[in-house]
C-alpha positions as CSV (number, residue, x, y, z in Angstrom):
1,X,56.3,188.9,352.0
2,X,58.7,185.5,352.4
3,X,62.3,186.9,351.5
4,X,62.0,190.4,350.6
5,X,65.6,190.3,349.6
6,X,64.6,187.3,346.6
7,X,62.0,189.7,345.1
8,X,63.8,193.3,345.5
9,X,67.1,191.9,344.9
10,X,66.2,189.2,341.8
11,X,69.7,188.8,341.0
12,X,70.7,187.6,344.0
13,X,68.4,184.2,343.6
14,X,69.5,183.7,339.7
15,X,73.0,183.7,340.4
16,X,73.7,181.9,343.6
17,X,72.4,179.0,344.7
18,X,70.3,177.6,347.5
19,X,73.2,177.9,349.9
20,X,74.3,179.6,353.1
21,X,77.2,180.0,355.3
22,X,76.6,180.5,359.3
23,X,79.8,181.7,361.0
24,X,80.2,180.3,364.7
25,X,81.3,184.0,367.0
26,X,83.6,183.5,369.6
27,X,85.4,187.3,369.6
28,X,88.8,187.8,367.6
29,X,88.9,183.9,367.6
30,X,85.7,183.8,365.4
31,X,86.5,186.4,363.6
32,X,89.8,185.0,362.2
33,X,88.0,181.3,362.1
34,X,85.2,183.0,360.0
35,X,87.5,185.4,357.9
36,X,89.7,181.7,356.8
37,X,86.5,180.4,355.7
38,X,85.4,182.6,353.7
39,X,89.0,182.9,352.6
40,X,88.6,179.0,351.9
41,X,85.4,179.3,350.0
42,X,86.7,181.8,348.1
43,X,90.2,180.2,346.9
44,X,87.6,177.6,346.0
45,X,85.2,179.0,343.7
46,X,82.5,178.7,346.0
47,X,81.9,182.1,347.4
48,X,80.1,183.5,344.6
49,X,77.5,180.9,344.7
50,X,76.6,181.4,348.1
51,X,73.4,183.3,348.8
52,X,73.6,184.1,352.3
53,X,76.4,184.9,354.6
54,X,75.7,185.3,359.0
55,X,78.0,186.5,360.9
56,X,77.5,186.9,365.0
57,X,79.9,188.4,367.7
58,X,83.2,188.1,366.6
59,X,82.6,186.3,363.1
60,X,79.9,189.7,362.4
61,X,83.4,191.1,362.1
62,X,84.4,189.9,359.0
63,X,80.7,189.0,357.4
64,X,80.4,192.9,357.5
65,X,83.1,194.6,355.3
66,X,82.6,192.2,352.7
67,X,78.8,192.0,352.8
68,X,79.3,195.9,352.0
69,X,82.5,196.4,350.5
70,X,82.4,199.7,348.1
71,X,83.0,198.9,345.3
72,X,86.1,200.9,344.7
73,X,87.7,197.7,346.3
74,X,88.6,194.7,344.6
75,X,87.3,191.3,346.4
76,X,90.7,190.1,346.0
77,X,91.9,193.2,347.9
78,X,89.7,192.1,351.0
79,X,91.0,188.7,351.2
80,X,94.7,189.3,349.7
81,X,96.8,186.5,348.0
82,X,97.0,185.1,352.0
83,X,98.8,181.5,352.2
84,X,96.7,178.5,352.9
85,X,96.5,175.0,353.6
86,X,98.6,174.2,357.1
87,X,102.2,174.1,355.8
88,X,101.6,177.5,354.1
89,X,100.3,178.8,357.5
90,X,103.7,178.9,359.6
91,X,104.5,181.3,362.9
92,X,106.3,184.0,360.6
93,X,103.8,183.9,358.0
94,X,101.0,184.5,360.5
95,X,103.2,188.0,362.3
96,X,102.8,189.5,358.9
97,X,99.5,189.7,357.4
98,X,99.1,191.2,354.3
99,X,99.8,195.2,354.6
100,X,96.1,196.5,353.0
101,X,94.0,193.2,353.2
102,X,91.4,192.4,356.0
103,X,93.6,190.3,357.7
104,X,96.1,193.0,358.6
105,X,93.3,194.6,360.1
106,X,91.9,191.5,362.4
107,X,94.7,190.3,363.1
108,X,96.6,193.6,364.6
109,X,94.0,196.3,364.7
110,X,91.4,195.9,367.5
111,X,93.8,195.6,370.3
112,X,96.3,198.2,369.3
113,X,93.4,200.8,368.2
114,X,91.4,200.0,371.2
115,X,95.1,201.4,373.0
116,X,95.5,204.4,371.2
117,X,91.8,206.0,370.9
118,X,90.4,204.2,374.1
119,X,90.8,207.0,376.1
120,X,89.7,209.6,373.8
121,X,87.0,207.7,372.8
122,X,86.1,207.5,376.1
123,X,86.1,211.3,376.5
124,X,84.6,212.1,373.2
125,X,81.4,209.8,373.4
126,X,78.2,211.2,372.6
127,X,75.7,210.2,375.5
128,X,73.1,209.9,372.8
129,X,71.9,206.0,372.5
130,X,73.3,205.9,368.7
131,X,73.4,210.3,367.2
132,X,71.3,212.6,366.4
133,X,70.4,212.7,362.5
134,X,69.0,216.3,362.7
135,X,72.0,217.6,364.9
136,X,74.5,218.1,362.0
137,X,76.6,220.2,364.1
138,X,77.3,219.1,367.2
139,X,80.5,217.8,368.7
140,X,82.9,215.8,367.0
141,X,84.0,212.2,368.0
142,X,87.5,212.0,366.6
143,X,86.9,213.9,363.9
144,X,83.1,213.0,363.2
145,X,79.6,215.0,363.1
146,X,78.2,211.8,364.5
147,X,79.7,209.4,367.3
148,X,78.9,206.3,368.6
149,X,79.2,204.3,372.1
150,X,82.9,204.2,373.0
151,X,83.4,200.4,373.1
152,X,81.6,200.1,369.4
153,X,83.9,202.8,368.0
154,X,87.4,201.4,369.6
155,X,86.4,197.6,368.6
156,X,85.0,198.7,364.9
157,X,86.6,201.2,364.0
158,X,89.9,199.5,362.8
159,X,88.2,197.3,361.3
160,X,85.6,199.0,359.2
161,X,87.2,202.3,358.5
162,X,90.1,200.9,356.2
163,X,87.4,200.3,353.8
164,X,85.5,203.2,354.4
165,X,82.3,201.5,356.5
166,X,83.2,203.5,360.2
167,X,80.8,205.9,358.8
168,X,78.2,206.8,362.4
169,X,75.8,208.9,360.5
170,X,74.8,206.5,357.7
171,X,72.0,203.7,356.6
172,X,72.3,200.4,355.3
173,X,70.6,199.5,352.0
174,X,70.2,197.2,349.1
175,X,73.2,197.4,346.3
176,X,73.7,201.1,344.4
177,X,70.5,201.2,341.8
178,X,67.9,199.0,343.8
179,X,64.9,200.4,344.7
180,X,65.9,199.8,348.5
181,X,68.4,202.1,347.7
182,X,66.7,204.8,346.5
183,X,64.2,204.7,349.5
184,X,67.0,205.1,351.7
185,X,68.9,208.1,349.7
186,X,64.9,209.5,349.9
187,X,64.7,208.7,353.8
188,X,68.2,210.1,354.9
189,X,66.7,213.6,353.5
190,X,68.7,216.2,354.4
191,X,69.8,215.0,357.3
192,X,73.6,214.4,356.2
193,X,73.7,210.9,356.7
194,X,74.9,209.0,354.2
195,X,73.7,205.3,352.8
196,X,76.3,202.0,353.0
197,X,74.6,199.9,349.7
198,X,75.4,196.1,349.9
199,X,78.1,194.9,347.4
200,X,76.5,193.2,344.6
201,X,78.8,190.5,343.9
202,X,79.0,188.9,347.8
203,X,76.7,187.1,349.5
204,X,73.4,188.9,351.3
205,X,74.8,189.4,354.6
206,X,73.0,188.9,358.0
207,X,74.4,190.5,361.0
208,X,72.8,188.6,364.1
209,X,73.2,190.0,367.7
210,X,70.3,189.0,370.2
211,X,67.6,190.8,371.8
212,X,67.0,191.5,375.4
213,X,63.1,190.8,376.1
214,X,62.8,190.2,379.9
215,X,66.0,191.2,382.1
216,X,65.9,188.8,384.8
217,X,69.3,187.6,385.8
218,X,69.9,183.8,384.8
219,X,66.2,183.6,383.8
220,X,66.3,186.9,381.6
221,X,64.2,186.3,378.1
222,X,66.3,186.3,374.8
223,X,65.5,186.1,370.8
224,X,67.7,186.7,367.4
225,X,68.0,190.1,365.9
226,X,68.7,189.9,362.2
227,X,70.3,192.9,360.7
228,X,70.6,193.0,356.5
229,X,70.8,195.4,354.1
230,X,67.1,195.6,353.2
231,X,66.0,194.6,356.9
232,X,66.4,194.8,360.8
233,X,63.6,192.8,363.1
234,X,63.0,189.7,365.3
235,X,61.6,187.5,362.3
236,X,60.7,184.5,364.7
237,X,56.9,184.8,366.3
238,X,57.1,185.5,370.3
239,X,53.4,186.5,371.4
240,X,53.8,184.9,375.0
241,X,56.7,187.2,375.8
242,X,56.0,188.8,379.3
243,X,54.9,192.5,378.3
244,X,53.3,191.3,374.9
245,X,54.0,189.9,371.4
246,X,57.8,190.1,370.1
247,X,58.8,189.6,366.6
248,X,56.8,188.3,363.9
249,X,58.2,190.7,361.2
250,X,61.0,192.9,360.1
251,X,61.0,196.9,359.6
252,X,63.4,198.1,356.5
253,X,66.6,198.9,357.6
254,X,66.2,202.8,357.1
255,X,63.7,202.8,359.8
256,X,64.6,201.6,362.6
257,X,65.2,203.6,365.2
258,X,61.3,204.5,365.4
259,X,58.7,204.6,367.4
260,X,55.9,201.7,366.3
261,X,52.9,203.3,364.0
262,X,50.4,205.3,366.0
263,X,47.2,203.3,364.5
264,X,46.9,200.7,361.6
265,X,43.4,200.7,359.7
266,X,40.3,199.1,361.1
267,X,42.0,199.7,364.6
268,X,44.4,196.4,364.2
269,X,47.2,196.3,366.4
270,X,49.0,194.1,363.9
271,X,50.9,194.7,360.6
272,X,49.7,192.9,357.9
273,X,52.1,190.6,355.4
274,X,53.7,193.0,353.4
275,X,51.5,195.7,354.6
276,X,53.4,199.1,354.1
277,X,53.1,201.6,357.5
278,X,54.8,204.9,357.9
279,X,57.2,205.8,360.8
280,X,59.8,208.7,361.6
281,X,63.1,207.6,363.4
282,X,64.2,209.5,366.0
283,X,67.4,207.9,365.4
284,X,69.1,206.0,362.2
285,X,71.2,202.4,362.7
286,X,74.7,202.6,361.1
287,X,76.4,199.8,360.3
288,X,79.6,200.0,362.9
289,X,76.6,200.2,365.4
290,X,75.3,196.5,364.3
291,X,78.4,195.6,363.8
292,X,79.4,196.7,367.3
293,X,76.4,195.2,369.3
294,X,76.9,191.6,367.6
295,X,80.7,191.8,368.5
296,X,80.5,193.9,371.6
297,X,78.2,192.6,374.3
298,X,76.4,191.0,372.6
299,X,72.9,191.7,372.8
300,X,70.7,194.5,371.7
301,X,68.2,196.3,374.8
302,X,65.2,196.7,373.2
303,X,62.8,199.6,374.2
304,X,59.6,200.7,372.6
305,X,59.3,203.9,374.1
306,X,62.7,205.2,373.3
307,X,63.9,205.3,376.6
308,X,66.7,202.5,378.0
309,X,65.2,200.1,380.9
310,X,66.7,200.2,384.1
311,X,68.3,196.9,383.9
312,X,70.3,198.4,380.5
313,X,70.8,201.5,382.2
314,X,74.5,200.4,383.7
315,X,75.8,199.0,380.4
316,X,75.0,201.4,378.5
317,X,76.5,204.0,380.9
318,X,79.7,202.1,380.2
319,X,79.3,202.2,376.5
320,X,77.1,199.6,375.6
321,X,74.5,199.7,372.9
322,X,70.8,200.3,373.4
323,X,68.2,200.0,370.0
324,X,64.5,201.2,370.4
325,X,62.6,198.8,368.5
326,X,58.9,197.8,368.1
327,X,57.0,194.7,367.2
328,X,54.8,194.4,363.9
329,X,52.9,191.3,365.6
330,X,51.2,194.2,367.8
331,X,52.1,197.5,367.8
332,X,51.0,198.2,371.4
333,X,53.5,195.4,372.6
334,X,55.3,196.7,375.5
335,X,58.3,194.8,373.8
């Protein structure tokens, strides 16, 4: 109902105020233009009254580590005693970013990683559109029960596994002791994923990537995709999309990945206002995964049967990312 992140996470609203940051993308560029400003807002006290934080395409980049930093590490770790203002900001200073602070990461990691573990990402892929939660076992990517699409795991990695985020078989939920976490601990089973809890003390981040409705060249069909701790969905209301209704509500973050409900009660085909419906996930949505489809293409191929459309078919062959995802306007929405 509303903001389910104002009445699950109350101290979110009672100690920031009604304020927001929204971080242009724009690939490394964005990234390094969003990472100063939070930088800025930090220096300047104003961080920690910020409620919200989106990040999309490069700028998802940094919006991510620090919307789920572990705790173990210090804020001021992330950001690191970095010069600012433009006299502070000269050529040499800029070469050598603080050893252990994001900005050694963003500024030097993508392109050198991508060098070094292209190829054996490449090789090591699992052809599976994100990884199989009940297939514990199976091959390793690099050293990992669960891998993800080649281009999401040289691009993120880097950058999300210094703070120990690059984790493929994983959940995002609400800070450690919500409620939102303990419905994911309870979802994740015995699976042996793990759960990635929001940070408390940082603004609720929003990692936006868009969704594919209608693939028709210059004329294809887009809308937002908002992915949060609590949350993934299209919240804005699309019923004349070709193929039926997109939108109009958000599933929790734990499940999607699922196939829509098989029948509501009374026969509706839509999901009520806070209307609670079960669903199983066939697959679960990491972190580096959003992180990677906001920074990598990016755009998000929806498909409610769990199969990729033809016209994703090519990109995702090269690595791309492909989501299955249903809308709770009507759950017999082709979209």
């Amino acid at each position: 109902k509303g903001f389910p992140e104002l009445e699950e996470l109350p101290d979110l609203a009672a100690s920031t105020l009604d304020l927001g940051v929204a971080i242009q993308g724009g690939g490394i560029r964005g990234g390094i233009i969003g990472y100063g400003a939070l930088v800025a807002l930090e220096r300047l006290g104003v961080l920690q009254n910020v409620r919200y934080m989106a990040g999309v395409s490069g700028s998802a980049l940094p919006v991510a580590p620090l919307g789920y930093l572990p705790e173990k590490f210090p804020v001021e770790a992330f950001f690191g005693p970095l010069p600012t203002g433009p006299k502070a900001l000269t050529a040499e200073e800029l070469k050598n970013p603080l050893e252990g602070s994001f900005a050694s990461s963003l500024f030097l990691g993508p392109a050198t990683d991508m060098a070094k573990r292209g190829v054996c990402s490449l090789v090591c892929q699992d052809t599976r559109y994100l990884f199989s939660c009940g297939n514990v076992g199976a091959a390793t990517c690099c050293g990992q029960p669960f891998a993800l699409h080649a281009y999401t795991a040289a691009l993120v990695y880097p950058l999300l596994n210094p703070w120990d985020l690059y984790v493929a078989g994983s959940v995002m939920s609400g800070p450690v002791g919500s409620e939102s976490y303990k419905r994911a601990v309870d979802a994740v089973g015995p699976t042996g994923c793990k759960v990635t809890p929001m940070r408390r003390s940082v603004p609720f981040p929003i990692i936006l990537t868009s969704r594919l409705i209608e693939a028709d060249g210059h004329d294809s069909s887009w809308c937002p995709y908002e992915a949060t701790p609590l949350y993934c969905g299209t919240p804005v209301d699309f019923s004349s999309a070709p193929g039926g209704a997109v939108g109009c509500g958000v599933v929790e973050s734990f499940g999607v990945g699922s196939r829509p409900p098989a029948s509501l009660p009374g026969g509706r085909r839509a999901v009520e206002d806070g209307e609670k419906v079960r669903v199983k996930p066939t697959t679960f949505t990491p972190l580096p995964f959003m992180v990677g489809s906001s920074a990598g293409d990016p755009f998000t191929y929806s498909c409610c049967n769990g199969c990729v459309p033809s016209s994703a078919a090519q990109d995702v062959a090269m690595g791309g990312n492909a989501l299955p995802v249903w809308s709770p306007a009507d759950i017999a929405s082709k979209n």
